[in-house]
VOVEX-689083 format. One line per 3 residues: number of its first residue (from 1); their letters; for each residue y, x, z of C-alpha. Coordinates in Angstrom, 1 decimal. Last residue first. Layout:
N
NUM = a = Y X Z | ... .
This chain:
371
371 = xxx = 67.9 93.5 95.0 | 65.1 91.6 93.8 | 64.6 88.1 94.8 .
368 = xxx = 61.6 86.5 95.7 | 58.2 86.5 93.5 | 57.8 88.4 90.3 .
365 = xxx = 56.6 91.8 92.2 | 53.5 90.0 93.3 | 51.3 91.4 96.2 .
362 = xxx = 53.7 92.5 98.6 | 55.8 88.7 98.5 | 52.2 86.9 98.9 .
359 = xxx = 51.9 89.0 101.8 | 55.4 88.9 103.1 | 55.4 84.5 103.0 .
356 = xxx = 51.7 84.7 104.6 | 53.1 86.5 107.6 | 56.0 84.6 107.8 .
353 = xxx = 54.2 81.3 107.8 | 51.6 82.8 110.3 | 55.0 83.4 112.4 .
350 = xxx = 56.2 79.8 111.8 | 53.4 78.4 112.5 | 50.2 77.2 111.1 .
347 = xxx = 48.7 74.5 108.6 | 49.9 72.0 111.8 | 51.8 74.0 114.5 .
344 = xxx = 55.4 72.8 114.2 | 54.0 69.4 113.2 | 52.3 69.1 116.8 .
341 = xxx = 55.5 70.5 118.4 | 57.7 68.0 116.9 | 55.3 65.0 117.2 .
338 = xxx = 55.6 65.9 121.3 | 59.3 66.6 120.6 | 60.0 63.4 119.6 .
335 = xxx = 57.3 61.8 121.7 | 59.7 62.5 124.7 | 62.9 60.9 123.0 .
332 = xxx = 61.1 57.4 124.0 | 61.6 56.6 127.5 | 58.6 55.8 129.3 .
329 = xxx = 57.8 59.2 129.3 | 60.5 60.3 131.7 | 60.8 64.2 130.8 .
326 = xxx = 63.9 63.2 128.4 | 65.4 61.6 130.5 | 65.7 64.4 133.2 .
323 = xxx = 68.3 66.0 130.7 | 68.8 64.0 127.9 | 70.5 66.9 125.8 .
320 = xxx = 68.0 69.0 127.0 | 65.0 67.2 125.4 | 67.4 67.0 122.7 .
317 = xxx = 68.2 70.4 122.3 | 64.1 71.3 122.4 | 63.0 69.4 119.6 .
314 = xxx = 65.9 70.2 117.5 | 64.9 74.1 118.2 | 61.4 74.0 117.6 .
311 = xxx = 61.2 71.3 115.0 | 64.1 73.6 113.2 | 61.9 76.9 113.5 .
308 = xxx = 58.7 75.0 112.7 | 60.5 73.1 109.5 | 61.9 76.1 108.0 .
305 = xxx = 59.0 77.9 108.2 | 56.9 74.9 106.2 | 59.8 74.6 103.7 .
302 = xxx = 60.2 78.7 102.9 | 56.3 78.3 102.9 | 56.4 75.9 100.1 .
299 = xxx = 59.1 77.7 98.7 | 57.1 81.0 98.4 | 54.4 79.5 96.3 .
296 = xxx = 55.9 76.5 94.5 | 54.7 76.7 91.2 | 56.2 75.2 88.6 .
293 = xxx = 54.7 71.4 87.2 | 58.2 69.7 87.2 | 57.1 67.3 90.9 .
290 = xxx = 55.9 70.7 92.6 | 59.0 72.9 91.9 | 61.6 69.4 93.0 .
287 = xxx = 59.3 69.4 95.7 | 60.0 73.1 96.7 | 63.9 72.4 96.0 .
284 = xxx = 64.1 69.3 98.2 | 62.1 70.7 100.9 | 64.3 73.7 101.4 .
281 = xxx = 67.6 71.7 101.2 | 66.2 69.4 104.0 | 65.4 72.3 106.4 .
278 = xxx = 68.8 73.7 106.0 | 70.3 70.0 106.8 | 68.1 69.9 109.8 .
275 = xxx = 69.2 73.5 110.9 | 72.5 72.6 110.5 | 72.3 69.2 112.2 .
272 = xxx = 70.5 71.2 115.2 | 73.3 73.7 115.2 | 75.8 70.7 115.7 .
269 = xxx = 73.9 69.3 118.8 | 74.0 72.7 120.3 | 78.1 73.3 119.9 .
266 = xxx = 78.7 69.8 120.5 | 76.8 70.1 123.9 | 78.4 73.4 125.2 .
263 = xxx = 81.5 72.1 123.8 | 82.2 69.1 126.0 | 83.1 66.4 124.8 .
260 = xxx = 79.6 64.8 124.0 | 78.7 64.7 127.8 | 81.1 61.5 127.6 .
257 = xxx = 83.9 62.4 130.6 | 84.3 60.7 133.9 | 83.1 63.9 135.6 .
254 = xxx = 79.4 63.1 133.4 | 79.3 60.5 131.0 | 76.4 59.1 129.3 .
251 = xxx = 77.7 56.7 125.6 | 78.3 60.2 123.7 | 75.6 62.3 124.3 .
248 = xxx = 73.0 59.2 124.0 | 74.4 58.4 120.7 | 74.2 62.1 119.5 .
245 = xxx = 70.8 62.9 121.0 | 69.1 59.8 119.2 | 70.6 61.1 115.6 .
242 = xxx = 69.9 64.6 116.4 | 66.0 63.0 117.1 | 66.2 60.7 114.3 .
239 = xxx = 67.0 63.9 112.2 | 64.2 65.6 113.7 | 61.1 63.2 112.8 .
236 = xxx = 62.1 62.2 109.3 | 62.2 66.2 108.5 | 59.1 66.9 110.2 .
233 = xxx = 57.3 64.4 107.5 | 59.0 66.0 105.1 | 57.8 69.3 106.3 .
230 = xxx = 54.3 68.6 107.0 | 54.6 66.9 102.9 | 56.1 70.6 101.9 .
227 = xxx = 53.1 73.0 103.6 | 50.6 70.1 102.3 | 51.7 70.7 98.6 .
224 = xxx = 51.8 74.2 98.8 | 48.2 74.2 100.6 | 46.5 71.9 98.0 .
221 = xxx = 47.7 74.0 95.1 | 46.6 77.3 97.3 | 43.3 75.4 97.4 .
218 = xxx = 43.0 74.6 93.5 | 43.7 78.6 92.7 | 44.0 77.8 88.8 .
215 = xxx = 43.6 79.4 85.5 | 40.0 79.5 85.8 | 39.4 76.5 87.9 .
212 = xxx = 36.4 75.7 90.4 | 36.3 73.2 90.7 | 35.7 69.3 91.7 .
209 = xxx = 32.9 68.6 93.7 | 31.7 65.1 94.5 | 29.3 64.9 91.4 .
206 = xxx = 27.7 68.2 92.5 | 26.7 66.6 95.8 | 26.2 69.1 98.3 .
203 = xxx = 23.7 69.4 101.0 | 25.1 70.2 104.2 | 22.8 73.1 106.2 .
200 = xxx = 24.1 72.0 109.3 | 27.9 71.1 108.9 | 30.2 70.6 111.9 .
197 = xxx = 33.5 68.6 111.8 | 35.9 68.6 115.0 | 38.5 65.5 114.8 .
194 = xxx = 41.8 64.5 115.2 | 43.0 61.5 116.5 | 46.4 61.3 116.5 .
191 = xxx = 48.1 61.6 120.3 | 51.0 63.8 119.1 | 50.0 67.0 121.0 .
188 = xxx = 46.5 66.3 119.2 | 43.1 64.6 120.7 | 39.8 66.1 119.5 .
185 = xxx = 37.0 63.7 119.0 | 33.8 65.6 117.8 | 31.9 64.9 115.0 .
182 = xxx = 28.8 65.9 113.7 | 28.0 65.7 109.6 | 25.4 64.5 107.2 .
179 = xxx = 27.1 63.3 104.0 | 26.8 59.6 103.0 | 28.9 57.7 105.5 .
176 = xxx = 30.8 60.8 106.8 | 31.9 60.9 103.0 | 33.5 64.8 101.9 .
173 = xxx = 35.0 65.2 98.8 | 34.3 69.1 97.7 | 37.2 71.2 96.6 .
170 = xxx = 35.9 74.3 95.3 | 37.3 77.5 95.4 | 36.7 80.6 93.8 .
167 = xxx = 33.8 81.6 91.0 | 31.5 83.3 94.0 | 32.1 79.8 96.2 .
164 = xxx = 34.5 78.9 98.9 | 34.9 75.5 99.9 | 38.1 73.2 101.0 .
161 = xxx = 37.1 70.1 102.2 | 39.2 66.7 100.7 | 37.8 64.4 103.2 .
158 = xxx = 37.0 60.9 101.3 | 36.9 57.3 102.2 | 38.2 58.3 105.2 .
155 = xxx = 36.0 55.8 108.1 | 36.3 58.5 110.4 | 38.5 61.8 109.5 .
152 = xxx = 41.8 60.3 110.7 | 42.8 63.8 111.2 | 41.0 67.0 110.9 .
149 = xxx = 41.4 69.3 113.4 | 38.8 71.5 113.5 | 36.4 72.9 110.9 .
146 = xxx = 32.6 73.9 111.3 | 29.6 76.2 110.1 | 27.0 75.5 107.7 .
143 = xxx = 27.1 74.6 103.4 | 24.1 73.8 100.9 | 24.2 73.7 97.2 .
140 = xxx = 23.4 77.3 96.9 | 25.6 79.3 100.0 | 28.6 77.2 99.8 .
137 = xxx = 31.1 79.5 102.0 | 33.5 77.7 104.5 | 37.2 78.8 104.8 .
134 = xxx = 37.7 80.7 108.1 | 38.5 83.9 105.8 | 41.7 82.4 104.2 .
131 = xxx = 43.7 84.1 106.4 | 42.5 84.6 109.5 | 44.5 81.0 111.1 .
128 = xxx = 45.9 79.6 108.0 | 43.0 78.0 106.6 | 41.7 75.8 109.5 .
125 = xxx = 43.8 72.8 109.5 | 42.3 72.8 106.0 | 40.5 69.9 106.4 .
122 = xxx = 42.1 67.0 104.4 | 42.5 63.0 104.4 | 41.9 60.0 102.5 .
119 = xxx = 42.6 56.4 103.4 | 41.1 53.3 102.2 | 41.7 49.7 101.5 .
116 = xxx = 45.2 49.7 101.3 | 45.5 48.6 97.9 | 46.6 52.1 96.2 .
113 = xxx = 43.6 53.6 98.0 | 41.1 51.1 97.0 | 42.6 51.9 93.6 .
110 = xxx = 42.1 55.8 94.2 | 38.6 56.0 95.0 | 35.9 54.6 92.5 .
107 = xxx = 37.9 54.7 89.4 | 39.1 58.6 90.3 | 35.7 60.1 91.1 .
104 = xxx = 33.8 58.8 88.0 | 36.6 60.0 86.1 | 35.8 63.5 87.5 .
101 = xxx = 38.7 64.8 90.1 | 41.1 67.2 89.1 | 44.5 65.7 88.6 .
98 = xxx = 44.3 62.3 90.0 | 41.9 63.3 93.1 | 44.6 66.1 94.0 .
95 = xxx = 46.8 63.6 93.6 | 44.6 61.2 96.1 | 44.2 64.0 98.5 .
92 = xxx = 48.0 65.0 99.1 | 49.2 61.5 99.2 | 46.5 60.6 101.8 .
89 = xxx = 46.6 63.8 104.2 | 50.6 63.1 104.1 | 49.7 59.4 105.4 .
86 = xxx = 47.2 59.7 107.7 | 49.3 57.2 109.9 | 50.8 57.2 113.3 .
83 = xxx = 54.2 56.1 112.6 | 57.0 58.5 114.5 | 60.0 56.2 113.2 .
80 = xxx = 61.8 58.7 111.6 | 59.0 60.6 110.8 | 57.4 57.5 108.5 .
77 = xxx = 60.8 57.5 106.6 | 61.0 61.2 105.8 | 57.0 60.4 104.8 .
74 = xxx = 57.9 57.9 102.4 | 60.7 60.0 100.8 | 57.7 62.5 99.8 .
71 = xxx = 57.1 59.7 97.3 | 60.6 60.8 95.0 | 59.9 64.3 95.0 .
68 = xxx = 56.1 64.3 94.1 | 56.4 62.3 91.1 | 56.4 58.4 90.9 .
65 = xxx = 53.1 57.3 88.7 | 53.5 53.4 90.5 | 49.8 52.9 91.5 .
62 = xxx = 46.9 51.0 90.6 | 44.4 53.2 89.4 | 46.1 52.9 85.3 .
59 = xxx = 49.3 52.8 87.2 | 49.3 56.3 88.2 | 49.1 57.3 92.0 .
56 = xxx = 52.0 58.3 93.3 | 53.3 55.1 94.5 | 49.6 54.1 95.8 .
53 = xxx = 50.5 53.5 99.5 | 54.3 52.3 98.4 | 53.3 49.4 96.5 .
50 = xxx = 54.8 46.6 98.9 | 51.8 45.5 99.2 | 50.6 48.5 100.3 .
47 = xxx = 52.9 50.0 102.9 | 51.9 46.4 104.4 | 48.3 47.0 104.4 .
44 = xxx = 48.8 50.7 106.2 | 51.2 48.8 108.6 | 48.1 46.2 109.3 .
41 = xxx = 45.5 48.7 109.6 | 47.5 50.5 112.9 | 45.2 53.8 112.9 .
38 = xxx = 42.1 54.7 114.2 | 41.6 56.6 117.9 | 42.9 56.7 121.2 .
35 = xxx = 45.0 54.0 121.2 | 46.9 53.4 124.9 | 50.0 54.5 123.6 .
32 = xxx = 50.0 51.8 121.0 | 51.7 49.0 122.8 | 54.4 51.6 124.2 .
29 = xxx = 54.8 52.7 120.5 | 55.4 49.2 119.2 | 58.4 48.8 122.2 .
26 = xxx = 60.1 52.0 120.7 | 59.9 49.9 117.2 | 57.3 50.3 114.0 .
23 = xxx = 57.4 47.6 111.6 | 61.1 46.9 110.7 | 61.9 50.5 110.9 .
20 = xxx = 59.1 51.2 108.8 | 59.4 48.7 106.2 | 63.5 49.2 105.4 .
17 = xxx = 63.1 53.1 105.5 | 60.9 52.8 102.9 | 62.2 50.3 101.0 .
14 = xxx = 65.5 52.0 100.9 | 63.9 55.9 99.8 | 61.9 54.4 97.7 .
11 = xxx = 65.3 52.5 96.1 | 67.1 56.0 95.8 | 64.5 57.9 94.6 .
8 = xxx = 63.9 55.7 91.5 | 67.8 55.3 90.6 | 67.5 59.4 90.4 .
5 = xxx = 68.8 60.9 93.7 | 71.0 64.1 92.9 | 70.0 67.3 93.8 .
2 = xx = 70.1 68.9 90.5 | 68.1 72.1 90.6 .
């Protein structure tokens, strides 16, 4: 692939990082710890307006048409600045909404979306865990059971929920204002507000259900495009972290020296800019797959692993690096490694990456590399 920014890329990529940093400070977050759940409306309007919320959406709901590559920009810039929005959730749904969804589906949902209106988000926090076995079965037109951890679910205008039926998987867009559901708050690492979803006896509305597909497995399609939008997003997050370290490294002497001379600290604060730039080449190449129509299957993972082991380790060097500082919660490298951690875990870890990286690997001889 051709890692060069098209004209496109370059000015998303500029806006984006122009709004958030503008938006969304160290003093913001103080002002915010205290929110338990929701999200900041007014950032999600402004992401709007300046036509970044519906970027790849096409224009005909309201949106811009980018492809995959160039919009995952907007989450490198939401990392940076540790913005608590269901962002990823949103980008993910609505294409999925684009592609598969009934006409019906698309004209009532996405332009709301693309205004700032409304927010989507997905529950498949569960799907990694057993394999896909804690996926919920429609039995009829009626589902049971439960799913944890999904984000910003209250007042989404849609929760993309995975289903399994005999033909394969359904996606099924879930409305807590018309669909009878419990829900239980669950707080993350990262303070969103997650949520506990439990169905009894659910009746399902056909005209909300898109699937199943003959010629293609619509949850793995949601899954590689989730694993890749986690890592973005975890991309944004540690590279302001290395960038945080370095200053502070350099301007805090110790023995009349700047901690940044000596080697121990270069040494760790230069393996964290590898593994950042390794994790950046991975995500470039799986969304370069997604955006040209390929399949992304073992990058997509490649990307998710990739972005556990470096939020791990980049996480953990700058706590280090700032020494009792970075315990001291009123300063603000701590929620680094707290959004870190949380994104490490999110659509599973690095192991349950691995593990679902040598199965799909065992069970198709055209993926990886032979030697």
């Amino acid at each position: 692939m051709d890692f060069t920014k098209t004209e496109t890329h370059h000015s998303m990529e500029a806006l984006s990082q122009n709004i958030f940093r503008d938006q969304v400070s160290d003093a913001y977050h103080k002002l915010d710890r205290a929110r338990t759940e929701g999200f900041d409306a007014d950032l999600w309007r402004v992401l709007a307006d300046a036509g970044l919320l519906g970027a790849i959406v096409s224009e005909d709901f309201g949106g811009s048409g980018l492809n995959f590559l160039e919009a995952s920009t907007l989450l490198e810039a939401q990392g940076a600045v540790l913005a608590r929005l269901p962002l990823w959730q949103s980008i993910v749904a609505a294409q999925a909404i684009e592609k598969f969804g009934s006409m019906q589906n698309k004209q009532s949902l996405l332009p709301a979306f693309s205004a700032g209106d409304s927010h989507f988000t997905i529950a498949v926090a569960d799907t990694t865990r057993t394999g896909l076995n804690s996926i919920l079965s429609l039995n009829g037109d009626k589902v049971s059971g439960c799913v944890n951890n999904v984000a910003f679910a209250t007042d989404a205008a849609a929760i993309l929920l995975p289903l399994k039926t005999e033909r394969g998987h359904v996606l099924y867009l879930l409305d807590l204002n018309q669909d009878i559901v419990t829900v239980a708050l669950q707080i993350a690492s990262n303070n969103e507000p997650h949520y506990q979803l439990t169905f009894h006896d659910m009746s399902i509305d056909p005209k909300r259900t898109i699937g199943p597909s003959s010629s293609l497995d619509m949850l793995e399609w949601v899954l590689q495009r989730s694993y890749v939008a986690i890592a973005t997003l975890q991309l944004g997050v540690v590279e302001e972290a290395i960038k945080r370290t370095a200053r502070y490294v350099s301007e805090r002497h110790q023995f009349n020296k700047p901690l940044a001379s000596f080697q121990a600290v270069s040494h760790r604060a230069a393996n964290g800019y590898i593994d950042y730039s390794s994790l950046r080449a991975c995500i470039w190449l799986a969304a370069y797959k997604i955006s040209s129509g390929q399949d992304a299957t073992t990058e997509s993972r490649t990307a998710k692993w990739w972005a556990c082991e470096a939020g791990h380790r980049i996480g953990h060097t700058a706590q280090h690096l700032h020494g009792g500082m970075g315990a001291d919660i009123d300063y603000p490298i701590h929620r680094y490694f707290l959004w870190a951690k949380q994104l490490e875990y999110t659509l599973g870890g690095a192991q349950e990456q691995l593990a679902q990286l040598g199965k799909k690997l065992a069970d198709d001889d055209n993926l990886g590399i032979a030697v």
